[in-house]
C-alpha positions as CSV (number, residue, x, y, z in Angstrom):
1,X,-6.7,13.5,-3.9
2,X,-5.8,12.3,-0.4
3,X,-2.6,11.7,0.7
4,X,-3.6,8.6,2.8
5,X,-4.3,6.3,-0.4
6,X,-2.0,4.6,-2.5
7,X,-1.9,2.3,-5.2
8,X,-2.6,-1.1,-5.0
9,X,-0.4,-2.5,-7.6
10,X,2.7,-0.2,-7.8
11,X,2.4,1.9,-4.4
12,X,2.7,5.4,-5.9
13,X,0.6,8.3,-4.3
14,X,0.1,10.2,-7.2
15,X,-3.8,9.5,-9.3
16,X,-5.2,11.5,-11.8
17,X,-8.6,11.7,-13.0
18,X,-9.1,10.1,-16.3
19,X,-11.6,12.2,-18.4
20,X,-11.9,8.9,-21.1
21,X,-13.2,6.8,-18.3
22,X,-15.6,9.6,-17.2
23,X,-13.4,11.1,-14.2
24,X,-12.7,7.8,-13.0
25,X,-9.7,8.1,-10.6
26,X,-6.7,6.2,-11.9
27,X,-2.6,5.8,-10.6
28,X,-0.5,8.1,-13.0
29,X,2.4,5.8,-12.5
30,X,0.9,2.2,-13.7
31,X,-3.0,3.0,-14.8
32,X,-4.8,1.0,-12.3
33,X,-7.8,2.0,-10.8
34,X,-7.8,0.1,-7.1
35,X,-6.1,1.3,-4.3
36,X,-5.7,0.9,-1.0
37,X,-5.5,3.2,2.0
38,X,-2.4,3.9,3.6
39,X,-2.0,2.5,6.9
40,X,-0.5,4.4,9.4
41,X,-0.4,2.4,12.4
42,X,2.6,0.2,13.2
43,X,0.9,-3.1,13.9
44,X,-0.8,-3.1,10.8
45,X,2.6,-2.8,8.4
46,X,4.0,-5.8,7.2
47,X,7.7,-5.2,9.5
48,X,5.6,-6.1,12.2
49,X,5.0,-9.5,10.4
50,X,8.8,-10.0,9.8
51,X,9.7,-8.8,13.3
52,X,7.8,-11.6,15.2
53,X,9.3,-13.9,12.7
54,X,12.1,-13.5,13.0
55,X,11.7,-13.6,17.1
56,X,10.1,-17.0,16.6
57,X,13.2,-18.0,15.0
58,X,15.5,-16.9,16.9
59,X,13.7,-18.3,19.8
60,X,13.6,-21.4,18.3
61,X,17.5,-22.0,17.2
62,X,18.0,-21.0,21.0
């Protein structure tokens, strides 16, 4: 499996293929079967989100 994906619900990196739901690839950790690609680039991550809010704050009290 790629390294790239991760779960959707729990995060983990880890899936297995379940052979009861014909191969269907599933998280080992929590069972689900959606996830999400990983994303690499640092305006896409959610500190980025945090980051300008906290600016705008900041900038704001001053």
């Amino acid at each position: 499996m790629s390294v790239n994906r991760v779960c959707f619900n729990c995060g983990s990196s880890s899936f297995v293929s379940d052979r009861s739901l014909g191969g269907k690839i599933v998280c080992s950790k929590c069972g689900s079967s959606s996830f999400k690609n990983k994303s690499s680039s640092f305006l896409k991550s959610k500190k980025l989100l945090f980051i300008a809010i906290a600016i705008a704050i900041f900038l704001i009290v001053i």
